[in-house]
C-alpha positions in Angstrom: 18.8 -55.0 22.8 15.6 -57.1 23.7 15.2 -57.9 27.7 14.3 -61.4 29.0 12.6 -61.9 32.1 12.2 -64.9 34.0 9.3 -65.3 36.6 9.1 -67.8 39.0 5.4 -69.0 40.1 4.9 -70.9 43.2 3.1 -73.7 40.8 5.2 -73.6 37.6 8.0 -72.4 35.9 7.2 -69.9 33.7 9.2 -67.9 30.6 7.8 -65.0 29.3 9.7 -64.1 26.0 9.4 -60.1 25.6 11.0 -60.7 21.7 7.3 -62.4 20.8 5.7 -58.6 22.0 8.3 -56.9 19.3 7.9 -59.7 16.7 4.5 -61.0 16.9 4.6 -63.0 13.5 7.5 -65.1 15.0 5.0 -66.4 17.6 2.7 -67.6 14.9 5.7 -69.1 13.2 6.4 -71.2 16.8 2.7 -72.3 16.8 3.0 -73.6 13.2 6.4 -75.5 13.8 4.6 -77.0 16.7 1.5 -78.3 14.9 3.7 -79.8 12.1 5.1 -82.2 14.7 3.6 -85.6 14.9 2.0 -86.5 18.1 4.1 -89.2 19.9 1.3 -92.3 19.2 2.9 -92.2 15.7 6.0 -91.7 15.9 6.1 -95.3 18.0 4.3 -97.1 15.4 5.7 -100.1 13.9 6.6 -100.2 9.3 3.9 -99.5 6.6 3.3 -103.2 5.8 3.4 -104.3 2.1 -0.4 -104.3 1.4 -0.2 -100.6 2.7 2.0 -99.8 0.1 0.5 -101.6 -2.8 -3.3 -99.9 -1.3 -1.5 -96.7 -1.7 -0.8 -97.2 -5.5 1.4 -95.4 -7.8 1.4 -94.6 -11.8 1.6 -98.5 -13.6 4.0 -98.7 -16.5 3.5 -101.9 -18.5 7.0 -103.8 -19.9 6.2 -103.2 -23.7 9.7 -103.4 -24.9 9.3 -106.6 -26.4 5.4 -107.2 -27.3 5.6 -107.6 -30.8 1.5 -106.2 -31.7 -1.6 -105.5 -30.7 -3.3 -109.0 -31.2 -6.9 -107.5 -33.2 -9.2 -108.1 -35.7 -9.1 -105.7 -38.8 -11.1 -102.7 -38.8 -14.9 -103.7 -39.5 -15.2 -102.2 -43.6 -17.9 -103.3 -45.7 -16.4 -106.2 -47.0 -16.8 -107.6 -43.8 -20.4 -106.3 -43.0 -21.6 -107.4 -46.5 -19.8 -110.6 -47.9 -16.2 -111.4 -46.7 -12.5 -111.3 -47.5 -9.8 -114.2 -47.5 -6.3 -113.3 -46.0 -3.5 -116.3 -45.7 -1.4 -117.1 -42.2 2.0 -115.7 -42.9 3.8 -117.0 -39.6 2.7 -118.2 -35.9 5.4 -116.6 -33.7 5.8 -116.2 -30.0 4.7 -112.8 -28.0 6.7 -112.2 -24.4 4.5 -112.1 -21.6 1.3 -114.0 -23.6 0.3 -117.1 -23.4 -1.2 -117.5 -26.6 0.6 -117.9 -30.0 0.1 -115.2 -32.5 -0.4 -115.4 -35.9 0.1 -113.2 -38.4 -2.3 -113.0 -41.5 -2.1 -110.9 -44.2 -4.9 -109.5 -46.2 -5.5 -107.7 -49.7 -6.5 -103.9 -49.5 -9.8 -103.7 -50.5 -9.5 -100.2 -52.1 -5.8 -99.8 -52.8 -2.9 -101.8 -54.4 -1.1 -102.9 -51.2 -1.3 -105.7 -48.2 -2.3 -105.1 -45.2 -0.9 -107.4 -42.1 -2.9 -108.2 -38.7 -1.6 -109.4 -36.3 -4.5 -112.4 -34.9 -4.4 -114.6 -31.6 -4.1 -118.0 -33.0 -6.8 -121.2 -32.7 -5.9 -124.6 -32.0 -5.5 -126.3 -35.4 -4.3 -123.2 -37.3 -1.2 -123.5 -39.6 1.1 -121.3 -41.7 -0.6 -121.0 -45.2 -3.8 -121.7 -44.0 -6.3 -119.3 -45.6 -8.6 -117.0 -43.0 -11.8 -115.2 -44.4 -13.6 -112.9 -42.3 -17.0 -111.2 -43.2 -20.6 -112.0 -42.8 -20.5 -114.7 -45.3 -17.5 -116.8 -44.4 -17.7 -120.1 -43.5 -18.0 -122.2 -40.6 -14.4 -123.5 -39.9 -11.8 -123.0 -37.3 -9.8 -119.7 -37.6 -12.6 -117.8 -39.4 -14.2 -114.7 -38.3 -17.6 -114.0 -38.4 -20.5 -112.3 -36.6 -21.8 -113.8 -33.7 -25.4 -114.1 -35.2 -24.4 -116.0 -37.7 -22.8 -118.6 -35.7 -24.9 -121.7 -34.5 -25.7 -121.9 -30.6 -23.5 -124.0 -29.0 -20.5 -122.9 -31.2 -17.0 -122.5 -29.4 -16.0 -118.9 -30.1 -12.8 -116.8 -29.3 -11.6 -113.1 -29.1 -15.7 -111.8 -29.1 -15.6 -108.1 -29.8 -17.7 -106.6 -26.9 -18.8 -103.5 -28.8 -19.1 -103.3 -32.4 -15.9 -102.6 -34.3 -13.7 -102.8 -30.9 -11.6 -105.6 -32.9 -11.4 -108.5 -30.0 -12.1 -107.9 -26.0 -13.4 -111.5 -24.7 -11.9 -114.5 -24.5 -8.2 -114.1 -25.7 -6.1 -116.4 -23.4 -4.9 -119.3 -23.8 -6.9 -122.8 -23.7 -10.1 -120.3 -23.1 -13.3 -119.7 -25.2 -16.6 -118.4 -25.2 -19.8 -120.3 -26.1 -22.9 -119.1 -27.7 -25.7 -120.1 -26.0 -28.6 -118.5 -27.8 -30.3 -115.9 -30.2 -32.7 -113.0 -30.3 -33.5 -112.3 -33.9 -36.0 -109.5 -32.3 -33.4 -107.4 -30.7 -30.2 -108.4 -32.9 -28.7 -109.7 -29.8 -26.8 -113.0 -28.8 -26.2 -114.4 -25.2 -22.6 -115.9 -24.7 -20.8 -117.7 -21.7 -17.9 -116.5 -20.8 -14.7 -118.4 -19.6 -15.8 -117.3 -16.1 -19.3 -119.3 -16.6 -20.7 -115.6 -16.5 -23.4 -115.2 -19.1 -23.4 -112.1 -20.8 -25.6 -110.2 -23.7 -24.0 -108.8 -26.8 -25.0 -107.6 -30.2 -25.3 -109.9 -33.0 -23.4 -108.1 -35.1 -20.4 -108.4 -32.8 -18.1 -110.6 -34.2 -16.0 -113.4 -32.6 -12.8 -115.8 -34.5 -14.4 -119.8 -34.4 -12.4 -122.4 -32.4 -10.7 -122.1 -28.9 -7.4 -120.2 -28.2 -4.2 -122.0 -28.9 -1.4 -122.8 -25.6 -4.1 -124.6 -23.5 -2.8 -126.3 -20.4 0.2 -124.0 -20.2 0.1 -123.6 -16.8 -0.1 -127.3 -15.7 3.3 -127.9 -16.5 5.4 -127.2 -12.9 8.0 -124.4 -13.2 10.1 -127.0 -11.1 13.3 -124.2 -10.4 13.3 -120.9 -9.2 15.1 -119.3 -12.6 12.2 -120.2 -14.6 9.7 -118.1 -12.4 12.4 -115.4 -13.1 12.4 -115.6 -16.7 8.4 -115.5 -16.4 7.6 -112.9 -14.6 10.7 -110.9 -16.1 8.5 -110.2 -18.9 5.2 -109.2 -16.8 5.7 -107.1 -13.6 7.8 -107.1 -10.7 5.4 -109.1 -8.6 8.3 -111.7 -7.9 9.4 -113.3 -5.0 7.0 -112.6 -3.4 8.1 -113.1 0.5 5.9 -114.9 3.1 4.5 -112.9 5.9 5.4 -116.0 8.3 9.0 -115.6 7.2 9.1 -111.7 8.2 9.9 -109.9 11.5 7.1 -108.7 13.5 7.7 -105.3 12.7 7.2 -105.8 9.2 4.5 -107.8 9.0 1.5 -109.3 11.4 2.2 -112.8 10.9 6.0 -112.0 11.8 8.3 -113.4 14.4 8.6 -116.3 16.3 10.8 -119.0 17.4 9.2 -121.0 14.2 7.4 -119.7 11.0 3.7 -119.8 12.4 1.0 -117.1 12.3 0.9 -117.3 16.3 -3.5 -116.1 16.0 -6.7 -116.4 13.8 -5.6 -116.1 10.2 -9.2 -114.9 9.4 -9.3 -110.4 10.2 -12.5 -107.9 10.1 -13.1 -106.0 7.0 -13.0 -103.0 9.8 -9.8 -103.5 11.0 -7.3 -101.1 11.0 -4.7 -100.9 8.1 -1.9 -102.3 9.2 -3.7 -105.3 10.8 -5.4 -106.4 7.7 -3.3 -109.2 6.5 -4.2 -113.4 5.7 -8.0 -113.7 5.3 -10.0 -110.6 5.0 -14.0 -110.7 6.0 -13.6 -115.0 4.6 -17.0 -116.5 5.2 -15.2 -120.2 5.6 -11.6 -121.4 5.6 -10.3 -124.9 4.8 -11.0 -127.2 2.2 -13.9 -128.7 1.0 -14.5 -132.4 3.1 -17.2 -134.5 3.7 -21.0 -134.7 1.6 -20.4 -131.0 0.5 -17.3 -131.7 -1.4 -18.9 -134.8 -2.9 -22.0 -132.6 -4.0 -19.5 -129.5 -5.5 -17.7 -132.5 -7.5 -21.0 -134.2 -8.9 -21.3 -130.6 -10.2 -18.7 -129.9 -11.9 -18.7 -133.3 -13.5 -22.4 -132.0 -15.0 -21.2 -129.4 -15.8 -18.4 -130.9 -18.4 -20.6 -133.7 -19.9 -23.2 -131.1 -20.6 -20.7 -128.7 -22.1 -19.4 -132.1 -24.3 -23.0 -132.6 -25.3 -23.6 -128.8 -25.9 -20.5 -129.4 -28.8 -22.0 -132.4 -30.1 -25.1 -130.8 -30.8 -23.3 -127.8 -32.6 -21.4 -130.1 -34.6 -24.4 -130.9 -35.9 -26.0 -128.1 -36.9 -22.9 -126.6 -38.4 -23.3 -129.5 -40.6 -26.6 -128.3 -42.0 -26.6 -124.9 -44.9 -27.9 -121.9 -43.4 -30.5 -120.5 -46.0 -30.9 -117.1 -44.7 -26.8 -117.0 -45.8 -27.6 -118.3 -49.2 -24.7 -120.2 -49.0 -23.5 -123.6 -47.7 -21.4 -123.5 -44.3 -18.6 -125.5 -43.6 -19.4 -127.4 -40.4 -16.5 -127.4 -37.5 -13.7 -130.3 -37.9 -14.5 -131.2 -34.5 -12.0 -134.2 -34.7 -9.1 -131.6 -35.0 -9.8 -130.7 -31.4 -9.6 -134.1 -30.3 -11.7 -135.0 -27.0 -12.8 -132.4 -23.9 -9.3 -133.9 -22.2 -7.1 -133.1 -24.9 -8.2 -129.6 -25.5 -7.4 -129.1 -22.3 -3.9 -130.0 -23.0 
């Protein structure tokens, strides 16, 4: 039987356990319990807030159910680093959660008595039974595959490899391309612009598909209702609805609450603000839009810009036009007039 005493001090009430001298280990057991107890600042804090829980991350799965290929060049073989090879366009179908078109071409096995199938992202202007050749020596024409050092500068490229044999990383969506903007025959290497208006250095052996990626100006049309933003994004991720922070309580969100939907303080936060607090403009340098001689001077820009990407074409036309000799072959210049003008590729 263990004793309890109780001992009044004139101060303090105090309760001296004598079980803790028999069983000492359930003292440090006490001591434990008490540390694992939150300290009462937290425990009145208000909800994680959405951009806590998307900061906090978790294991992605991509919806792959119903992507019909991997959209890829063939494997780099030595017909393609030392003449070419001709495949034909089987079918142009559809791939959920792409914008672009696919096409799928089929090939001749170069070593064995069978076809091979590959599945391509498709160019403005292609067509079912349209023949493809890919290689070093292929021609000049829209849908053809070649190396980007063989291609003339100015040249409107798609699905560049970045690394040799890598079989298409740059410029696959749709209504984008990459340009070629110059050579280095001294270091086998080619600069390209990408659909960024980043420049960037690759190998001239990389190789890229001529012409400019089919489904341009998908996303101009309006969605109009809500049920075709479900059908969308049904085949992407669940990153819709997407609920306003305005529309929330305050508890959920900083923006929340109210007696009408209004962020109630400065929409622009600290980059050193807590978590929690960070929500609307992070760190922004300027809010608004553009008015006044500033927004006059960004739209003279961009106006450059285009005419001297339309003369930029021009000129390539040109020299497509022309054989290359180091080829030993005559190159097929770009139908530019199956693109139409700068608008309607853009449409």
């Amino acid at each position: 039987m263990f004793v309890v005493t109780v001992e009044f001090a004139p101060t303090q009430r105090l309760l001296y356990v004598e079980i803790f001298k028999v069983f000492p280990f359930l003292n440090r057991l006490d001591h434990q319990r008490q540390r694992r107890r939150p300290p009462t600042s937290l425990v009145n804090m208000g909800r994680v807030i959405r951009n806590q829980r998307k900061g906090r991350g978790s294991i992605f799965t991509a919806n792959t159910r119903l992507n019909k290929a991997p959209a890829q060049f063939r494997n780099l073989d030595y017909a393609e680093r030392h003449g070419y090879i001709r495949g034909i366009v089987k079918d142009i179908i559809h791939d959920p959660g792409r914008g672009a078109p696919l096409a799928k071409v089929v090939f001749r096995d170069p070593y064995r008595f069978k076809l091979q199938t590959e599945t391509f992202i498709a160019n403005e202007g292609m067509y079912t039974g349209q023949f493809i050749y890919a290689g070093k020596h292929a021609a000049l024409t829209v849908g053809n595959v070649l190396p980007v050092g063989s291609i003339p500068e100015g040249t409107v490229i798609s699905n560049v490899e970045e690394k040799i044999g890598d079989r298409g990383a740059l410029g696959r969506t749709s209504g984008n391309y990459v340009t070629v903007i110059g050579h280095n025959p001294d270091e086998g290497k080619t600069r390209i612009k990408l659909p960024s208006g980043s420049k960037k250095v690759v190998l001239s052996s990389v190789r890229g598909m001529i012409g400019i990626v089919a489904g341009g100006g998908r996303t101009d049309k309006p969605l109009m209702k809500a049920s075709r933003a479900k059908h969308k994004f049904a085949v992407k991720r669940n990153s819709w609805p997407k609920t306003r922070g305005v529309a929330m309580n305050p508890v959920d969100h900083p923006h929340g609450g109210g007696n009408h939907q209004h962020i109630g303080k400065a929409s622009t936060i600290s980059r050193y603000a807590v978590q929690g607090q960070k929500a609307g403009l992070i760190a922004a340098r300027r809010t608004g839009l553009l008015r006044g001689s500033w927004a006059k001077f960004i739209g003279v820009a961009h106006k450059k810009r285009h005419i001297a990407d339309a003369l930029r074409i021009k000129k390539s036309n040109a020299a497509a036009s022309r054989p290359l000799s180091s080829a030993g072959f005559l190159s097929i210049g770009i139908d530019f007039a199956e693109f139409g003008d700068l608008k309607s590729c853009d449409n």
